[in-house]
C-alpha positions as CSV (number, residue, x, y, z in Angstrom):
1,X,50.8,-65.5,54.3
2,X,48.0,-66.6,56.3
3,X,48.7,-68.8,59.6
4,X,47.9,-72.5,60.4
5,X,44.0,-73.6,61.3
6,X,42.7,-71.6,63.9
7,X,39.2,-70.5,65.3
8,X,37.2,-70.8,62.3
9,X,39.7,-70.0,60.0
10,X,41.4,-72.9,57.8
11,X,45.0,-72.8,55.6
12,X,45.3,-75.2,52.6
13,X,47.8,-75.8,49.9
14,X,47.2,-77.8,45.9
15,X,49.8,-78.4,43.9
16,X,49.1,-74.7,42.3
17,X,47.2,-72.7,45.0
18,X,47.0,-71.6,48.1
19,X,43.5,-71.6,50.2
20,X,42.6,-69.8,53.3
21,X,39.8,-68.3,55.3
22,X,39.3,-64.9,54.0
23,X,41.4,-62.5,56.1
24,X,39.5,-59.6,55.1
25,X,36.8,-57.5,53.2
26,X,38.8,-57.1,49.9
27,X,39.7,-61.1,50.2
28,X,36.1,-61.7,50.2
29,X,35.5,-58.8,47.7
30,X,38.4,-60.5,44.9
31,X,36.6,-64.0,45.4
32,X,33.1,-62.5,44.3
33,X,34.7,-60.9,41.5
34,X,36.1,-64.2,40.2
35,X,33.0,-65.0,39.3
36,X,31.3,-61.5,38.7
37,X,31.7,-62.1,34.8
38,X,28.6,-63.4,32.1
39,X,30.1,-66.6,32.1
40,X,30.6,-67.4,35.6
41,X,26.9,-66.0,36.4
42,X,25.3,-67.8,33.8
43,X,25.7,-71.4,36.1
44,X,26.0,-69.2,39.7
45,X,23.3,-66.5,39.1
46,X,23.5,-64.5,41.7
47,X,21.7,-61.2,41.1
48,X,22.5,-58.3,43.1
49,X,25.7,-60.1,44.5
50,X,27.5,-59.8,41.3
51,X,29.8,-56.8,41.0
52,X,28.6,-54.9,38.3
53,X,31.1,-52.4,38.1
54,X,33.7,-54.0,35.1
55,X,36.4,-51.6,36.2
56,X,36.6,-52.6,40.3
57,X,36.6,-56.0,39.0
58,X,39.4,-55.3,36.9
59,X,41.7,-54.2,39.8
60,X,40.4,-56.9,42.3
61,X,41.5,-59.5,39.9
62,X,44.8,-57.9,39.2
63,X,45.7,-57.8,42.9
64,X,48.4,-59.7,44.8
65,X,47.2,-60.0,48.6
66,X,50.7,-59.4,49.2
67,X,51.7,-56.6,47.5
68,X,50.5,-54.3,50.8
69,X,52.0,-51.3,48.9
70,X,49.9,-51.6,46.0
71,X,46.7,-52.4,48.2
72,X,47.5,-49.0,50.2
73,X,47.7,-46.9,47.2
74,X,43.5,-47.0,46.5
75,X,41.3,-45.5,49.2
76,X,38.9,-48.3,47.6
77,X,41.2,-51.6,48.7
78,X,42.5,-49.4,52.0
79,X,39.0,-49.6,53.2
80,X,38.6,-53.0,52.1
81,X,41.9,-54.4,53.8
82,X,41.2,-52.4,56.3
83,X,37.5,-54.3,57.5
84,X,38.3,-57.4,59.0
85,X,36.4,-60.9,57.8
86,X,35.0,-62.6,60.5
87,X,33.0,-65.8,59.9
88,X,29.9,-67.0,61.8
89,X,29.3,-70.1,63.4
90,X,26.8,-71.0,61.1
91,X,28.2,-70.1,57.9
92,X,29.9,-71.4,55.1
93,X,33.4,-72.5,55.6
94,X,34.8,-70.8,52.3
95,X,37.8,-70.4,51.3
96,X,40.0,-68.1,49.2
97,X,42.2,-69.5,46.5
98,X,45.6,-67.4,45.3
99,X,48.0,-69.1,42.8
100,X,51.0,-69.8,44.1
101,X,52.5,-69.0,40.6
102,X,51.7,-65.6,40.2
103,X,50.2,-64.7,44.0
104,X,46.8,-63.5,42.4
105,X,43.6,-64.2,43.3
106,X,42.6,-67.6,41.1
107,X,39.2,-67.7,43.0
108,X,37.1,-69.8,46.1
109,X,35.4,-72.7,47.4
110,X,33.2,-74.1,50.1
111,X,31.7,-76.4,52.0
112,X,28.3,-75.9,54.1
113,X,29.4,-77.9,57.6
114,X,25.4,-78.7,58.0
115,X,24.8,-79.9,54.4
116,X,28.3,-81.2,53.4
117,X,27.3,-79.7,50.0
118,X,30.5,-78.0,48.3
119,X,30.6,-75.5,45.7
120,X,33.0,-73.4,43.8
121,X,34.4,-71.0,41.0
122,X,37.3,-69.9,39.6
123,X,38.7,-66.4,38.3
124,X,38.1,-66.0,34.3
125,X,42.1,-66.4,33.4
126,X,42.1,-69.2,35.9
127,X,39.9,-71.2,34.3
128,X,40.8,-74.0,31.4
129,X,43.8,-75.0,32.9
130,X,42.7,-77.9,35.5
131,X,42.6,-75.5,38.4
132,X,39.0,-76.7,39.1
133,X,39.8,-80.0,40.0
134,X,42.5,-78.8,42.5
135,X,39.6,-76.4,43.5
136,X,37.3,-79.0,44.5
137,X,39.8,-81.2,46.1
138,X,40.4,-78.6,48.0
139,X,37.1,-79.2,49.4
140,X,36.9,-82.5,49.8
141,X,40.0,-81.9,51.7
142,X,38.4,-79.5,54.4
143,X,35.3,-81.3,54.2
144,X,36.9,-84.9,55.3
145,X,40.1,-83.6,57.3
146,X,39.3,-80.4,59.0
147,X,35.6,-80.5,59.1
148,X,35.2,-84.0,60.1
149,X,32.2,-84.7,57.7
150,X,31.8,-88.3,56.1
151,X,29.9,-87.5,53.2
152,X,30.2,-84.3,50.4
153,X,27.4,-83.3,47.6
154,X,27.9,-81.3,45.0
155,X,25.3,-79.8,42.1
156,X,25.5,-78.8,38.7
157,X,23.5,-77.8,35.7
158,X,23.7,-80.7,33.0
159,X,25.5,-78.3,30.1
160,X,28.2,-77.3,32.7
161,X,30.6,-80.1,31.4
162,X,33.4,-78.3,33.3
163,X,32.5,-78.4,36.6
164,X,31.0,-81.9,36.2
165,X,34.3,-82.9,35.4
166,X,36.5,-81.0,38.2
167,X,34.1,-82.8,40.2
168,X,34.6,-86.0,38.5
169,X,37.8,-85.8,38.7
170,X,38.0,-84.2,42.5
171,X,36.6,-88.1,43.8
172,X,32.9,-87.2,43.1
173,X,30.4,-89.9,41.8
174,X,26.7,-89.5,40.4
175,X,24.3,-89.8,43.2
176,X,20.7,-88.8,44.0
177,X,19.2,-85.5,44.2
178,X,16.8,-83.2,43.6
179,X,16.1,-82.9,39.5
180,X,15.5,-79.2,40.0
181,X,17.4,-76.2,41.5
182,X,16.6,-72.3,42.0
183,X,19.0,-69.9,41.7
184,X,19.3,-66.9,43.9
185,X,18.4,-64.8,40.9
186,X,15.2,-67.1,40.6
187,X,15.8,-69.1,37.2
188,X,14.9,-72.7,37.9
189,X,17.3,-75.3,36.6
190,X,17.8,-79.0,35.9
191,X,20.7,-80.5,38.0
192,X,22.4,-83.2,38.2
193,X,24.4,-84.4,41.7
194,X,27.3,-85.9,42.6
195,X,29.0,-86.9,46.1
196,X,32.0,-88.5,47.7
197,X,31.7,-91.3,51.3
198,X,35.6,-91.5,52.8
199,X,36.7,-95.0,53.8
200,X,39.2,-93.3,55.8
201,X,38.9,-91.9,59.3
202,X,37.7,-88.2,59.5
203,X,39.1,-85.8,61.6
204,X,38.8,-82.3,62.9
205,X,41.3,-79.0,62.8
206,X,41.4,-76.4,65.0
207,X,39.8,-74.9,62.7
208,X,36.5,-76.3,62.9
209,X,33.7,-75.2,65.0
210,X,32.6,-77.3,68.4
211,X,30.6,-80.0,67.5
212,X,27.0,-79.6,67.8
């Protein structure tokens, strides 16, 4: 189980998952698979950053994070839990998500602490269930309480109904944004944007990086 907010590193809990700073390669590994699949890629396209191979994302998304015996038994996963994930000043804050049901990996989210703009995905048996919303609370959540940022965007492509309404129903509203969007695979889409303003205080883990 991973510890309480510390340098860089942030713990969260929903009412179904668990989120945390990835501990290590094969965390980060299991939260690209999540969304390795057709359908995940056809709103995220990512390109070369998908995992292509339909058998390591098989076992990824079967694993437990816990189940260190099973982990240990695949020179693959060894490695992988073996390289430690440390995150840069300037990158994403993302975030891991396990459910807390069956303690596999359900997928991740993030929030850029320049931008404020959040993103997400979820695992393909994850998905249908409502897990988004808890997703994207999730960060909101970081965003407002252990980030201290005010404001959080968010972008979609029009036909994705689903993640407009996770976001919807995470606190998001319609706002302004660009009308356009490149992927990293290069496909231009329409978007549409969404963000959230606290009326509450913000505040600041120990998580969070020094204040520029």
């Amino acid at each position: 189980m991973p510890g309480p907010c510390r340098h860089r590193r942030h713990t969260l809990r929903t009412g179904r998952l668990l989120l945390y700073t990835p501990e290590t390669a094969l965390d980060l590994a299991a939260a690209l698979a999540a969304a390795s699949d057709a359908g995940a890629q056809r709103w995220l396209g990512w390109g070369d950053r998908a995992l292509t191979d339909t058998r390591v994302v098989e076992t990824l998304l079967g694993l437990r994070p816990g189940d260190t015996g099973a982990l240990r038994s695949s020179r693959m996963l060894k490695d992988l839990l073996d390289q430690p994930y440390e995150p840069g000043p300037e990158d994403e804050v993302l975030l891991v998500g396990v459910r807390l049901d069956d303690g596999r990996y359900a997928g991740s989210t993030g929030v850029h602490p320049g931008t404020g703009e959040i993103g997400g995905w979820l695992a393909p048996d994850a998905r249908g269930q409502g897990l988004g919303t808890e997703l994207f609370r999730a960060a909101v959540l970081l965003a407002h309480t252990h980030l201290g940022l005010r404001t959080v965007r968010a972008g979609h492509e029009p036909a994705n109904t689903a993640s407009a309404r996770a976001l919807a129903n995470a606190g998001l509203v319609a706002a302004d944004g660009p009308p356009r969007h490149t992927l990293p695979d290069g496909r231009e889409i329409e978007s549409r944007w969404l963000e959230r303003t606290t009326t509450t205080p913000t505040s600041r883990c120990p998580g969070a990086a020094p204040s520029a």
